[in-house]
LUMVO-813686 format. One record per residue (C-alpha): y, x, z. Coordinates in steps of 0.05 Angstrom, whole numbers, plus 5000, padded with zeros to 4 digits. Last residue first. Example, Ala and Ser with C-alpha at 12.3 -4.5 7.8 and 13.67 -1.06 7.14 Angstrom:
LUMVO-813686
Y=4979 X=5273 Z=5143 $
Y=4910 X=5246 Z=5156 $
end
This chain:
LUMVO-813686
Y=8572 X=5296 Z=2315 $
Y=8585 X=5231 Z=2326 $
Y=8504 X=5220 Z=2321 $
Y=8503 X=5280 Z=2376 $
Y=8552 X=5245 Z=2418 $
Y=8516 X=5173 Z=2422 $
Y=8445 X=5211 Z=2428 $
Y=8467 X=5241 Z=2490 $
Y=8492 X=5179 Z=2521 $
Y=8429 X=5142 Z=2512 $
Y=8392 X=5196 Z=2545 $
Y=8439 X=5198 Z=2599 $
Y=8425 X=5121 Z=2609 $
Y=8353 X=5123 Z=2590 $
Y=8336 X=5175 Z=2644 $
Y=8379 X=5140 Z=2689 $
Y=8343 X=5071 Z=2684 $
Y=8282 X=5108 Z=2683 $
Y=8276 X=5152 Z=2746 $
Y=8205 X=5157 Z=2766 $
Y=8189 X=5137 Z=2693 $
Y=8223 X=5198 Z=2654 $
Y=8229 X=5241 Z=2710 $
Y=8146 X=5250 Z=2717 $
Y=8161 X=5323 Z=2736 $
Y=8189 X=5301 Z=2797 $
Y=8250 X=5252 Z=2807 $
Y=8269 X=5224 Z=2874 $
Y=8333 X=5262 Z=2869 $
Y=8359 X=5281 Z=2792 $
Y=8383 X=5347 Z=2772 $
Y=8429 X=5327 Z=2706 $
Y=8456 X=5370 Z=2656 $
Y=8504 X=5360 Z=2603 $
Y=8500 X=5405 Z=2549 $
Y=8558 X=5428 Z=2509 $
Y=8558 X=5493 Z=2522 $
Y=8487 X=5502 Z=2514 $
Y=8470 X=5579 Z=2519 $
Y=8501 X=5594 Z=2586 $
Y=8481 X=5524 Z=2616 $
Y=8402 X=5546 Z=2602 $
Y=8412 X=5588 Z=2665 $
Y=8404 X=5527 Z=2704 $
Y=8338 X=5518 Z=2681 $
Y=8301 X=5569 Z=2732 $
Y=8332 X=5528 Z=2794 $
Y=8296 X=5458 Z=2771 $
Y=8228 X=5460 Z=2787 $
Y=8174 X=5462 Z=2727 $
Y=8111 X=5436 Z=2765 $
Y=8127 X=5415 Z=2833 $
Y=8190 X=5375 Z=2802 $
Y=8226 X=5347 Z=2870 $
Y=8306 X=5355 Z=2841 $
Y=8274 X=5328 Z=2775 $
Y=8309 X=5358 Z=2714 $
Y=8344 X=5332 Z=2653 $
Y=8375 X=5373 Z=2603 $
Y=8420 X=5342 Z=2552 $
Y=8461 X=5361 Z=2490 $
Y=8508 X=5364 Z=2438 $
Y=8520 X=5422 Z=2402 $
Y=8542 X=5498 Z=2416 $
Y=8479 X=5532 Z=2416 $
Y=8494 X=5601 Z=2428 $
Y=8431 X=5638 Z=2444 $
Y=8419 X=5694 Z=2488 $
Y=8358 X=5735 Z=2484 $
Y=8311 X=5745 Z=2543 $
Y=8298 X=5666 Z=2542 $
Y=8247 X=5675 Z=2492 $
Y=8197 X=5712 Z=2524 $
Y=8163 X=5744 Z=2464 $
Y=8083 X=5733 Z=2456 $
Y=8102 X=5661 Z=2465 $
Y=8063 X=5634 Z=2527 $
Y=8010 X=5571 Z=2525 $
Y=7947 X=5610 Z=2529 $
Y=7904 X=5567 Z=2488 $
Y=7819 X=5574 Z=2479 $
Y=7799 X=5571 Z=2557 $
Y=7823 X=5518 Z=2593 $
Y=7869 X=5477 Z=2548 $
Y=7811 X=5483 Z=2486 $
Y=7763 X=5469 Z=2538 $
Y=7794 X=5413 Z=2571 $
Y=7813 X=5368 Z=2512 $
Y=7836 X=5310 Z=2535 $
Y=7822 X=5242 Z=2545 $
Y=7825 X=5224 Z=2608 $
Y=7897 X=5255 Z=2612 $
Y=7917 X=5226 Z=2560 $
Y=7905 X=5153 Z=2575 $
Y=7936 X=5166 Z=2651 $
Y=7997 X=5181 Z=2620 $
Y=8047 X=5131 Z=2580 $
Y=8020 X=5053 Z=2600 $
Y=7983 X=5084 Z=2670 $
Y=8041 X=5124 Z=2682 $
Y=8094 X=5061 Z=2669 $
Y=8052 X=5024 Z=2708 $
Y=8039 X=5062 Z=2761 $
Y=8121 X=5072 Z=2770 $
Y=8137 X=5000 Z=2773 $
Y=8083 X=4998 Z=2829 $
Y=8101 X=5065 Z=2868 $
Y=8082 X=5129 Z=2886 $
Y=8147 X=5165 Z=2873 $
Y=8144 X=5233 Z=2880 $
Y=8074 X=5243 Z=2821 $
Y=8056 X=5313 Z=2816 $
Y=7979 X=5299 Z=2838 $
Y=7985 X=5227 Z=2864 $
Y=7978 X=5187 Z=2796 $
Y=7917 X=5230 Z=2775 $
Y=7884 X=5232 Z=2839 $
Y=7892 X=5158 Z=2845 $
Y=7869 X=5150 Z=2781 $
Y=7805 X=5188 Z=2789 $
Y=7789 X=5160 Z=2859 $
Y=7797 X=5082 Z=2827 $
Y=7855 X=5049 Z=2841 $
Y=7867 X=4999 Z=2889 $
Y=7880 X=5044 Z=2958 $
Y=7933 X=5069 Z=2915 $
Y=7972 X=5007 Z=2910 $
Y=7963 X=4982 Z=2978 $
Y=7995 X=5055 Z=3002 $
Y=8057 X=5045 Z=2970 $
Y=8080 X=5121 Z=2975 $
Y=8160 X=5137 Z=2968 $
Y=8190 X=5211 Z=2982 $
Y=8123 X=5252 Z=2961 $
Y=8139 X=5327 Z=2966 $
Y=8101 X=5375 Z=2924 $
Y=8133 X=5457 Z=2945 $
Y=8194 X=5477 Z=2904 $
Y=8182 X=5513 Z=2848 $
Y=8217 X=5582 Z=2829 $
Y=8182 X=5612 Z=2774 $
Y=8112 X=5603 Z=2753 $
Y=8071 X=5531 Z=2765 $
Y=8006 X=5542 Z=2719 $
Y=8035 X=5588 Z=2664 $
Y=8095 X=5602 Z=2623 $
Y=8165 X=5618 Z=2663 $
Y=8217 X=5556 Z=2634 $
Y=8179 X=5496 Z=2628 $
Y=8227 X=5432 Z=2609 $
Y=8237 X=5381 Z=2659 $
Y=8263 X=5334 Z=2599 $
Y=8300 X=5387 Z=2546 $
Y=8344 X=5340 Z=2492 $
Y=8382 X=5375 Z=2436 $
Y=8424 X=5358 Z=2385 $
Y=8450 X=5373 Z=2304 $
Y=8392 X=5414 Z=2290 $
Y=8391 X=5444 Z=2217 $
Y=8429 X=5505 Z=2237 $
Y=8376 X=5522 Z=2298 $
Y=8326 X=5521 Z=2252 $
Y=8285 X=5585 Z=2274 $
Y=8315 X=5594 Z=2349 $
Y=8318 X=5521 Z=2358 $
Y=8242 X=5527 Z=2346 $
Y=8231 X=5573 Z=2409 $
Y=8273 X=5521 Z=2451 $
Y=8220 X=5469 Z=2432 $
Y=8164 X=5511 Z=2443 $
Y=8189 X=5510 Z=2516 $
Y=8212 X=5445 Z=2523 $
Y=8139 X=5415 Z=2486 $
Y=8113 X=5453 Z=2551 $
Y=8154 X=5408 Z=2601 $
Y=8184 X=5353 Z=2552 $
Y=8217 X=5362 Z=2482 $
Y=8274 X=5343 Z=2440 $
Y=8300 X=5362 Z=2379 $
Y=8346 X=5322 Z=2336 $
Y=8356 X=5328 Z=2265 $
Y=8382 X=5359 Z=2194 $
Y=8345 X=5359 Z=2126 $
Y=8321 X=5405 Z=2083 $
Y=8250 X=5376 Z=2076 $
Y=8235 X=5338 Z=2149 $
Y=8159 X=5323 Z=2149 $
Y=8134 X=5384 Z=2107 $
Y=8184 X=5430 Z=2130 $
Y=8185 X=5414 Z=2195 $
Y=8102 X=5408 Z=2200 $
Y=8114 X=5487 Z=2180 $
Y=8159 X=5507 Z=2233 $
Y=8112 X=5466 Z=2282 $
Y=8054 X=5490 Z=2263 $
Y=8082 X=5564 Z=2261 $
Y=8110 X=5539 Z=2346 $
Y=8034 X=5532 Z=2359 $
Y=8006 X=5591 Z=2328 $
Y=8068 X=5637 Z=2372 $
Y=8049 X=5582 Z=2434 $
Y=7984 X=5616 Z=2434 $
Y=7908 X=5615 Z=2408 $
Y=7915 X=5565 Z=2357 $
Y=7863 X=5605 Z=2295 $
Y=7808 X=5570 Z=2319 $
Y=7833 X=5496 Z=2299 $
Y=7877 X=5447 Z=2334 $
Y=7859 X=5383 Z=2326 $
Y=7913 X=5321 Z=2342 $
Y=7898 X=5252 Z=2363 $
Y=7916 X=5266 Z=2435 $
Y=7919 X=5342 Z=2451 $
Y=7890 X=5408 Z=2400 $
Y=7946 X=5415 Z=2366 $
Y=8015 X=5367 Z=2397 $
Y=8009 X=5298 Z=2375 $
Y=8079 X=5282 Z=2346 $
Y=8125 X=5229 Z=2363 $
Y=8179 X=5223 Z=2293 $
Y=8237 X=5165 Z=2316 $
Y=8283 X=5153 Z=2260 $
Y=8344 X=5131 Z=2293 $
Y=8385 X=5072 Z=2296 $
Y=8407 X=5057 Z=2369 $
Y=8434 X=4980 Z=2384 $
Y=8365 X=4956 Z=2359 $
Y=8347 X=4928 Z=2429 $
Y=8280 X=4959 Z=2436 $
Y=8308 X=5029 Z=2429 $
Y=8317 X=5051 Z=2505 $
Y=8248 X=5017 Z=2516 $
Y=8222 X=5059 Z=2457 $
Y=8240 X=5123 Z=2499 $
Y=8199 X=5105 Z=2560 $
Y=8135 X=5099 Z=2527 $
Y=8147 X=5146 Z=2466 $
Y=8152 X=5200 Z=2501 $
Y=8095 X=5200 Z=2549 $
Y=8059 X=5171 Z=2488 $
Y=8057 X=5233 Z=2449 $
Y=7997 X=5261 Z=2481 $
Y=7981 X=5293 Z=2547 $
Y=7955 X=5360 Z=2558 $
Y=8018 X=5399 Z=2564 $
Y=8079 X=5371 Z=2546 $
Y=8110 X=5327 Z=2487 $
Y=8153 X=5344 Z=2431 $
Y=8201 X=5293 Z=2397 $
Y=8230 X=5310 Z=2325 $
Y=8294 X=5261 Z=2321 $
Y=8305 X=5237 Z=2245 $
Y=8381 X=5207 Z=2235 $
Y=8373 X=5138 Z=2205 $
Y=8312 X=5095 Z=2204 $
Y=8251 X=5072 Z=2253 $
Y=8195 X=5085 Z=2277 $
Y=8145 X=5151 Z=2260 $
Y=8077 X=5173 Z=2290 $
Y=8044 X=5236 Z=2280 $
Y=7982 X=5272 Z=2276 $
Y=7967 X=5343 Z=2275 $
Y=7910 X=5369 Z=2240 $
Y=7896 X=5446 Z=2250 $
Y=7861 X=5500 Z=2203 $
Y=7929 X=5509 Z=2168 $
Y=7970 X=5455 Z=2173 $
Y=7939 X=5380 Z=2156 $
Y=7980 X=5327 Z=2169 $
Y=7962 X=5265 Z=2194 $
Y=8001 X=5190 Z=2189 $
Y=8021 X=5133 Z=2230 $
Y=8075 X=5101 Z=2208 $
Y=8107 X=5038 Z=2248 $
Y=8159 X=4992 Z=2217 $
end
C-alpha cells in the first residue's frame, strides 16, 4: 500500500511517500529533482516481493511537492528538517539511509546525528566538495549516442537528457523521462538559484567518522558532476562498505547502469537486514 502524506517542519512542508513493511529505509534525493529518481529504479528492485522493506521517498524542501520556507537558506536548515522529519516519521526506531548526489551529502551529515540508530548506508554518486562541479571531475564524455532518438525529442528534452547524461540511449530515455525529466521542468529555480546555498557551514568530511556497518557507494567512472576520485576517501570511515566505480555510468548511474545498480544494491540491503 502507498502513503502519501505532508509534514509540516518549521516554516517548510515536506512531503513524503511510503511502500511497504519491515525495516524503514529513509531515501534522499539530489539536487533539483524530486523523489522519483529514487523511487523509479529502486521499486523495480522491489517489484518481486522477495525484499521487505518500508520504503520512505521524501521530497527534499523547496523541490517536487515539497516547500521550503524563508528560513532554508543552507544545507545546516536542510539537514534540522531532516533531524526533525526523523523524529516525527521514525520515533526511536532504527533504519537505512541512503541518498543520491546532494541528498549524499546531507545524508552523511545526518549519520553524524543518528548514526546509532542507522543500521546501513547507501551513497549513489554522492557530492563530496559543495557547489556547481567542485573537486576533481573528469571532463563530460558521451560513450553511446543514438542519434534517431534525440533528433525526436523536443530541444528542451534533448538538452536535458544530453547535459550529464553518458549513455544516450533508448532504454536509458525512458527510464530519465519516467524518473527525471518531470522534475526538472518543474522546479523551483529561484529558490535553487538564489535563496539555497547547498553547503553545511562545517565541512563535514574534515572529521573522521567510524561507521562500521554495512554499506554501499556507487560511483560513475564518467560522472561530470560528482566524479569519482574525491569519494574514495569515504573507505576510511566505512569499513564495511563496498564500493563500486562503474564504466559507462555518469551521474545518472542508477538508469545508465541498472541491472548493476540493482544487483549491488540488492546485496547491500541483504547484509544490512542480517545485520
Amino acid at each position: 500500500m502507498q502513503l502519501d502524506r505532508t509534514l509540516a517542519v518549521g516554516d517548510s512542508e515536506v512531503h513524503y511517500t511510503v511502500l511497504g513493511e519491515g525495516l524503514s529505509i529513509l531515501i534522499l534525493h539530489g539536487w533539483g529533482v524530486d523523489h522519483r529518481l529514487m523511487s523509479g529504479p529502486l521499486e523495480e528492485l522491489f517489484a518481486d516481493g522477495a525484499l521487505r522493506f518500508r520504503r520512505i521517498y521524501l521530497d527534499l524542501p523547496g523541490m517536487g511537492a515539497s516547500r521550503a520556507g524563508p528560513s532554508v537558506r543552507s544545507s545546516d536548515q536542510m539537514l534540522e528538517i531532516l533531524l526533525r522529519f526523523v523524529e516525527a516519521v521514525l520515533p526511536g526506531q532504527d533504519f537505512l539511509l541512503a541518498g543520491e548526489s546532494y541528498g549524499g551529502y546531507l545524508a552523511r551529515g545526518l549519520l553524524r546525528q543518528v548514526a546509532p540508530r542507522v543500521r546501513g548506508l547507501m551513497l549513489l554518486c554522492p557530492l563530496i566538495v559543495p557547489g556547481y562541479r567542485q573537486g576533481t571531475v573528469p571532463a563530460t564524455r558521451v560513450l553511446e549516442r543514438d542519434d534517431a532518438l534525440l533528433d525526436r525529442l523536443s530541444r528542451t528534452q534533448r538538452e536535458a537528457f544530453t547535459y550529464i547524461t553518458v549513455r544516450q540511449t533508448e532504454p536509458v530515455w525512458q527510464d530519465f523521462a519516467r524518473d527525471i525529466l518531470p522534475a526538472l521542468e518543474t522546479r523551483n529555480r529561484a529558490f535553487l538559484e538564489t535563496q539555497l546555498d547547498g553547503a553545511f557551514s562545517e565541512p563535514i568530511h574534515e572529521e573522521p567518522l567510524h561507521f562500521d556497518k554495512p554499506a554501499l557507494i556507487l560511483l560513475g567512472r564518467q560522472d561530470a558532476e560528482v566524479g569519482y576520485a574525491d569519494q574514495t576517501h569515504l573507505c576510511l570511515d566505512l569499513p564495511r562498505a563496498s564500493v563500486a566505480v562503474l564504466d559507462q555510468a555518469g551521474h545518472n548511474l542508477q538508469i545508465e547502469q541498472k541491472p548493476l545498480f540493482m544487483a549491488l544494491v540488492r546485496d547491500w540491503l541483504e547484509r544490512a537486514s542480517a545485520g
